[in-house]
C-alpha positions as CSV (number, residue, x, y, z in Angstrom):
1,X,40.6,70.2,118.6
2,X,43.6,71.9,119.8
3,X,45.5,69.4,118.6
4,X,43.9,69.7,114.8
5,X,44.6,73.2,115.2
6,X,48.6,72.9,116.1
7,X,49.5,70.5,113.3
8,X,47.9,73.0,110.6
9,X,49.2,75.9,111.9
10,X,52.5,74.2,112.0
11,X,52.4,72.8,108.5
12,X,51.3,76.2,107.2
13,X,54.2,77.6,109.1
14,X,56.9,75.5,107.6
15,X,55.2,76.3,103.7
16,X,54.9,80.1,105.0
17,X,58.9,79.8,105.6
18,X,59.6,77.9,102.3
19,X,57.5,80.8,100.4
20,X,60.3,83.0,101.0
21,X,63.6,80.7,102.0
22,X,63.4,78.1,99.1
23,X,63.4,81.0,96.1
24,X,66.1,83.1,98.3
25,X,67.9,80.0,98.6
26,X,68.6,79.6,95.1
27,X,69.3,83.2,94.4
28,X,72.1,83.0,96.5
29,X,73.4,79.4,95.3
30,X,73.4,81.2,91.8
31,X,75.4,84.7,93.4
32,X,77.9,82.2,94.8
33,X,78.1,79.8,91.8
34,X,78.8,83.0,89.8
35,X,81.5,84.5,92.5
36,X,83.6,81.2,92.9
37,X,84.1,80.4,96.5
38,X,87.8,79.3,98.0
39,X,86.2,76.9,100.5
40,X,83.6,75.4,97.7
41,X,81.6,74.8,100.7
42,X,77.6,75.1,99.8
43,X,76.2,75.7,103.4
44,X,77.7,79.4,103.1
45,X,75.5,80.1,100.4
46,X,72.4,78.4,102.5
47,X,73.6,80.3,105.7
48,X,73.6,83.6,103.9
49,X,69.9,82.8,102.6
50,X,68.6,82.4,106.4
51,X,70.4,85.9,107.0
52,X,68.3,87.7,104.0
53,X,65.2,85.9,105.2
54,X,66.0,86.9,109.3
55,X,67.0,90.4,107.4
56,X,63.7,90.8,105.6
57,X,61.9,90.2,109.3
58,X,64.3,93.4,110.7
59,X,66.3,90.9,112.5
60,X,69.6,92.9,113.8
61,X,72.7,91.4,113.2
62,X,76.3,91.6,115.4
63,X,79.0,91.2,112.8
64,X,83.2,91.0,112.8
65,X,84.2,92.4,110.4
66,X,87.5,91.4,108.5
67,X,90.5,91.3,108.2
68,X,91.5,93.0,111.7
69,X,87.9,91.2,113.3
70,X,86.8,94.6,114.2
71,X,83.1,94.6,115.9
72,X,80.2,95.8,113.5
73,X,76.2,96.2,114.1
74,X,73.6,95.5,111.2
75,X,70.2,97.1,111.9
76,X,69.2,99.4,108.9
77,X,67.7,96.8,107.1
78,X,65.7,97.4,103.8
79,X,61.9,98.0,104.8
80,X,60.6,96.9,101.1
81,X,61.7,93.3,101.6
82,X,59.1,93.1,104.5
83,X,56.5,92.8,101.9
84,X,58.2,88.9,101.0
85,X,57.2,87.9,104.4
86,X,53.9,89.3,104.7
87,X,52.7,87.6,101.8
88,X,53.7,84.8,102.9
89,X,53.1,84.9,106.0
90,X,48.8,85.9,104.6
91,X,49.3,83.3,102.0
92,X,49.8,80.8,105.4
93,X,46.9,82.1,107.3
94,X,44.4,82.1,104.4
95,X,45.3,78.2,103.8
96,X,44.9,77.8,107.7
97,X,41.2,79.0,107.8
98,X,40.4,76.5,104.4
99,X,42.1,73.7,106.1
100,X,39.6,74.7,109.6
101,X,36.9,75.0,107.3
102,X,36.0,78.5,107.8
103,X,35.3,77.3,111.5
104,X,34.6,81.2,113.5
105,X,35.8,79.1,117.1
106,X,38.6,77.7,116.2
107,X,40.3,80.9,114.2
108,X,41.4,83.2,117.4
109,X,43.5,80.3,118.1
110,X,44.4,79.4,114.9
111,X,46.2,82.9,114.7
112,X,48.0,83.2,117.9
113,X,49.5,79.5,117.3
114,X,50.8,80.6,113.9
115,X,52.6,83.9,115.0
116,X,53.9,81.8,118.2
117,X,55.1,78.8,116.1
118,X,56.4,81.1,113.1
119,X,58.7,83.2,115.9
120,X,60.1,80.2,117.5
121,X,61.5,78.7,114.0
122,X,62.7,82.2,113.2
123,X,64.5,82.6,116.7
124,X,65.7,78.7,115.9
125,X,66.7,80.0,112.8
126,X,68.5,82.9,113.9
127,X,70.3,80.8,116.3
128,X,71.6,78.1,114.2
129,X,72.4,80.1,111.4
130,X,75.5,82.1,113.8
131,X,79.0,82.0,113.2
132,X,81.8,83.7,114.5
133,X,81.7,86.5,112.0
134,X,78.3,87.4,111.7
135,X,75.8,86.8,114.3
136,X,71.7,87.3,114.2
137,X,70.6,88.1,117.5
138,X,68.2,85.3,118.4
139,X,66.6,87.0,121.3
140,X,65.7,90.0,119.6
141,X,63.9,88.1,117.2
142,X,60.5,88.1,118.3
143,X,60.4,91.7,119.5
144,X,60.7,91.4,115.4
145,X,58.8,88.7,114.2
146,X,55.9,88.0,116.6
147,X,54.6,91.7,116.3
148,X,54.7,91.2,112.5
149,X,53.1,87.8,112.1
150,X,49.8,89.1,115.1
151,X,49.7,92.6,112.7
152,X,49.2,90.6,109.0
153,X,47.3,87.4,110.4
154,X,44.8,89.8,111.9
155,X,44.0,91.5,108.7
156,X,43.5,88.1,106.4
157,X,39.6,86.6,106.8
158,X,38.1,89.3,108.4
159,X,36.9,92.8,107.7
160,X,39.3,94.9,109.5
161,X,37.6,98.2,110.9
162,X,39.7,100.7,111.9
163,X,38.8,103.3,114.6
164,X,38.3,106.8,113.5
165,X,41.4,108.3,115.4
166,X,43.5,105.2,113.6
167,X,41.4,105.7,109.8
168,X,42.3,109.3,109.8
169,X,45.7,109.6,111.3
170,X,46.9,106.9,109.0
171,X,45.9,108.7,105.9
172,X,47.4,111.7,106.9
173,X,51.3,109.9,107.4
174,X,50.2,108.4,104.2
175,X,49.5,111.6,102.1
176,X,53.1,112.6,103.5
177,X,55.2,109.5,102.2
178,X,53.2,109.7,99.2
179,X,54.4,113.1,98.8
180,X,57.7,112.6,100.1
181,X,57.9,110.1,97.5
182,X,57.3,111.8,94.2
183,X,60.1,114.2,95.6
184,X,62.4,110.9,95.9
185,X,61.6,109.8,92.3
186,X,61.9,113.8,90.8
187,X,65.8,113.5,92.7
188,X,66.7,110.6,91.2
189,X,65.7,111.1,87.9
190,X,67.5,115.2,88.2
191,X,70.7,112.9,89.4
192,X,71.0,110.2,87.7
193,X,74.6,110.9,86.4
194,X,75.1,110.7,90.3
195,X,73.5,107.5,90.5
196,X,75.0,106.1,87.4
197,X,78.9,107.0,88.6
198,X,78.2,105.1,92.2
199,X,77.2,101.8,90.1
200,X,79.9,102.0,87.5
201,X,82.5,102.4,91.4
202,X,80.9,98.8,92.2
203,X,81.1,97.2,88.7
204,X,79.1,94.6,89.9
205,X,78.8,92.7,87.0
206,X,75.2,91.2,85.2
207,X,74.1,89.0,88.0
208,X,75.7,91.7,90.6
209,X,74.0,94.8,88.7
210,X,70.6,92.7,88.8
211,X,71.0,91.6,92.6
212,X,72.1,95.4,93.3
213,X,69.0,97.1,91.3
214,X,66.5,94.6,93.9
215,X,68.7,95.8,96.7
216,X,68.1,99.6,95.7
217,X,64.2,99.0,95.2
218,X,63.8,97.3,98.6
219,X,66.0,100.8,100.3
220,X,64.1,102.8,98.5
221,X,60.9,102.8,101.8
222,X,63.8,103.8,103.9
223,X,65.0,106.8,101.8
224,X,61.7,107.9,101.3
225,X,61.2,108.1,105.4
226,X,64.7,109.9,105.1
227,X,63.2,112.1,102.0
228,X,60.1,113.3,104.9
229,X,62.4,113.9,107.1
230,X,64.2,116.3,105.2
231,X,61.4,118.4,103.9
232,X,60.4,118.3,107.6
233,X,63.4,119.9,108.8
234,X,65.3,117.3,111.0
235,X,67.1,115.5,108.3
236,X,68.6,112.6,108.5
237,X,72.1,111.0,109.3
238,X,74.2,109.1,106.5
239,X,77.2,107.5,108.8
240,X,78.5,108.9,112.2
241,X,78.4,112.6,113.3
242,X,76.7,113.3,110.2
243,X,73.7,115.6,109.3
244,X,72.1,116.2,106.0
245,X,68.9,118.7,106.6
246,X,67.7,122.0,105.1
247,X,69.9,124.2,107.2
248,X,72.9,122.3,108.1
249,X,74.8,120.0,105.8
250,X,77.6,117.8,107.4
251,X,79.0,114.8,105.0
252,X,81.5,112.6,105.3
253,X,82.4,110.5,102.4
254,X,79.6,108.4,101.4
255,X,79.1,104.0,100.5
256,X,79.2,103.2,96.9
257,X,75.1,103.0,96.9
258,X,73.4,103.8,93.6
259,X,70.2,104.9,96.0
260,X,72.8,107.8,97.4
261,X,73.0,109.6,94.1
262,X,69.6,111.7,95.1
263,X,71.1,113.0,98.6
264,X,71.6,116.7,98.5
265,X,74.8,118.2,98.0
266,X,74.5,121.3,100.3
267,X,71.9,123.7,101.9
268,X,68.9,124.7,101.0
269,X,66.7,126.6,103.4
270,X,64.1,126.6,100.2
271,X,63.9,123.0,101.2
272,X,62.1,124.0,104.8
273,X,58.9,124.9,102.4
274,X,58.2,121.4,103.5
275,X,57.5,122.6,106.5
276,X,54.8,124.2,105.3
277,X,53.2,121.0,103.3
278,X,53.1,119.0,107.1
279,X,51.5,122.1,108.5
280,X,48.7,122.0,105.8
281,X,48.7,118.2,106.3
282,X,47.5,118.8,109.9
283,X,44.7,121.1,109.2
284,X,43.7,118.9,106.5
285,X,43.6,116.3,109.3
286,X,41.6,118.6,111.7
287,X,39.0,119.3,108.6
288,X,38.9,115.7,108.1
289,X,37.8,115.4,112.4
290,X,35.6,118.6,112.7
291,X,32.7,117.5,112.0
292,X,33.3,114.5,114.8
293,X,34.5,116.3,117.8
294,X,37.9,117.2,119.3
295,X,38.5,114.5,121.4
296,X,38.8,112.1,117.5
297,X,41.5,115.1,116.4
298,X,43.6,114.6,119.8
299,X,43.6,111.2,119.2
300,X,44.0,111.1,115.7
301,X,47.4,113.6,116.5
302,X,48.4,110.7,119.2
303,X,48.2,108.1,116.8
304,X,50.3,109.8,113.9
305,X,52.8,110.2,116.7
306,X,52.8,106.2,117.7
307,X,53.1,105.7,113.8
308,X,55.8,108.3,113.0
309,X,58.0,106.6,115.9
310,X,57.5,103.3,114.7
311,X,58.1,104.5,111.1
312,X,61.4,106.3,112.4
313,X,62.8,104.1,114.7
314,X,62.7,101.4,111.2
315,X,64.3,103.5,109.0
316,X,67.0,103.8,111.1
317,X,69.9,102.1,112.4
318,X,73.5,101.2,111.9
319,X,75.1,99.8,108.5
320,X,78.3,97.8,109.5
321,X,81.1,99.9,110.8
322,X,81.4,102.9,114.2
323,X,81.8,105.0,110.8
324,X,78.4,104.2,109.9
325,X,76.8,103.4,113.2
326,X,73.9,106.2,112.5
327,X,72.2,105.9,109.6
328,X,68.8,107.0,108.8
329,X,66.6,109.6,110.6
330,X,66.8,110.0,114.3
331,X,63.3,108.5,115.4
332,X,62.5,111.0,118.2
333,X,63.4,114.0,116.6
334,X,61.4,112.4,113.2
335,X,58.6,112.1,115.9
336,X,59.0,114.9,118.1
337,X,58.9,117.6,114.2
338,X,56.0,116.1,113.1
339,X,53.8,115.7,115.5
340,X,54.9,119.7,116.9
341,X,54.4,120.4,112.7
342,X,50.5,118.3,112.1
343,X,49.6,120.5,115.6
344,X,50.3,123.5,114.6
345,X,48.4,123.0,111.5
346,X,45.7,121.5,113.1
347,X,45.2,124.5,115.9
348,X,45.7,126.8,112.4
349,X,42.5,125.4,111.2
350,X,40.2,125.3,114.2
351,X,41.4,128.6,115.6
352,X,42.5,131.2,112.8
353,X,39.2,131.6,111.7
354,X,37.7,132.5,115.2
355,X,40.4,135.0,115.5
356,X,39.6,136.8,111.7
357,X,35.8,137.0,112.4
358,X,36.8,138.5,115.7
């Protein structure tokens, strides 16, 4: 039995991997095709495809970067190319539980040997994949990976049922990115001769425009969490010693990134109004748990804290160089404003009326 279960985990695994690998693969064969390559050597083109996959799991890379070998860090990775791997990776368990025929026993197990065995080929992967100038680091990978692969397999052949504290505090962040992305998209659109002048600095060319238009879409999760942060008050850091928030604006110059062309381009204290929208958010939250009791609101505040930090700490990170080493919001001060900001609001609600009827 265990042994019927390993082999079609396994072979699920291996198709899971192809789902995304095989299609990335050739996307990059094309890029270099099209760029010419001095070495004509194809495995730099296959290498780079097992770094976008490892990138698409958050996998950090350590990087030197040329010409004077100077020591870089990769970690703000784009959070809208997780969705590749997800799908495949639900695509893979859903074939699992046909091939065990449904079988209630055997699916626990089933599970755990798929995220197990999908880590391992990714740390493998990672591994293989190094060379002296850029280097995935294999034993981060599963702090990555494995977390990922338990969190999607659980929520394919089964009715997930979420506890209250988790239902509630989950639509709360979500009203707030939801928000916070309609204010994205109404930036972009009011700066889009910014955006325009930051492609035409690249001139990437047709293949180069279309790979650079995917790249911006699969930011664009990240600069929405940067978008919330603003309109929360922290703001967020584009490159080293850096600060772009309501009340203080400190910029250096900026990369050659279409997605950029929305960032602000000084104060605006009209911008902490924001504040005001997470404050309303938490009494919403706390009308939403009232009718429970208080011990679902306390919790429900905990778990919007767990998912703000895990939120924060994956939109940011560093992008190459000690220039920008800090990109992104700063995850405990993300966590730490709106958590203070959803309390506030929720103590609003349950205690500002007792004070008017007194």
């Amino acid at each position: 039995m265990f042994g019927r279960v390993l082999g079609t985990t396994l072979a699920q695994v291996v198709r899971s991997i192809a789902y995304v690998l095989l299609p990335t693969s050739f996307i990059s064969l094309l890029a270099w095709a099209t760029a010419g390559s001095a070495t004509g050597n194809t495995g730099d083109p296959l290498r780079a495809a097992l770094w976008i996959w490892l990138a698409s799991h958050q996998v950090p890379f350590s990087l030197v970067l040329p010409p004077a070998n100077i020591a870089g860090y990769l970690s703000y990775l784009p959070l809208g190319a997780m969705v590749f791997p997800i799908l495949a990776i639900r695509s893979g368990i859903s074939r699992t539980i046909d091939r065990l025929d449904h079988d209630s026993s055997l699916l626990p197990l089933a599970r755990i040997l798929f995220a197990v065995q999908y880590t391992i080929v990714a740390m493998l992967l990672s591994y293989f994949s190094s060379t002296a100038a850029v280097k995935p680091i294999w034993y981060l990978t599963p702090l990555f990976v494995l977390p990922l692969t338990l969190i999607t397999s659980a929520t394919v052949g089964r009715r997930l049922i979420l506890a209250q504290a988790a239902l509630y505090s989950s639509r709360a962040i979500a009203l707030l990115l939801g928000i916070a992305s309609i204010i994205l998209g109404i930036s972009i659109f009011t700066n889009l001769h910014m955006v325009k002048t930051l492609t035409l600095v690249l001139e990437p060319g047709i293949l180069g425009g279309l790979l650079l238009l995917i790249l911006n879409i699969l930011y664009i999760p990240n600069a929405v969490v940067a978008t919330l942060a603003y309109f929360s008050g922290t703001g967020f850091a584009v490159g080293s010693g850096t600060l772009v928030a309501p009340w203080s604006f400190h910029l250096n110059s900026i990369p050659a990134f279409p997605l950029l062309g929305a960032l602000p381009t000084g104060k605006s204290l009209l911008s902490l109004f924001g504040i005001v929208v997470v404050v309303l958010t938490g009494a919403l939250l706390a009308s939403w748990t009232i009718d429970l009791n208080t011990k679902i609101l306390v919790q429900s505040l905990v778990v919007c804290a767990v998912i703000s930090a895990v939120i924060g700490y994956a939109a940011s990170g560093a992008l190459l160089t000690d220039a920008m080493s800090a990109v992104g919001v700063s995850p405990w001060k993300f966590t730490l404003s709106l958590i203070t900001e959803l309390a506030a609001g929720a103590f609003l609600a349950l205690y500002l009326p007792r004070l008017v009827k007194r």
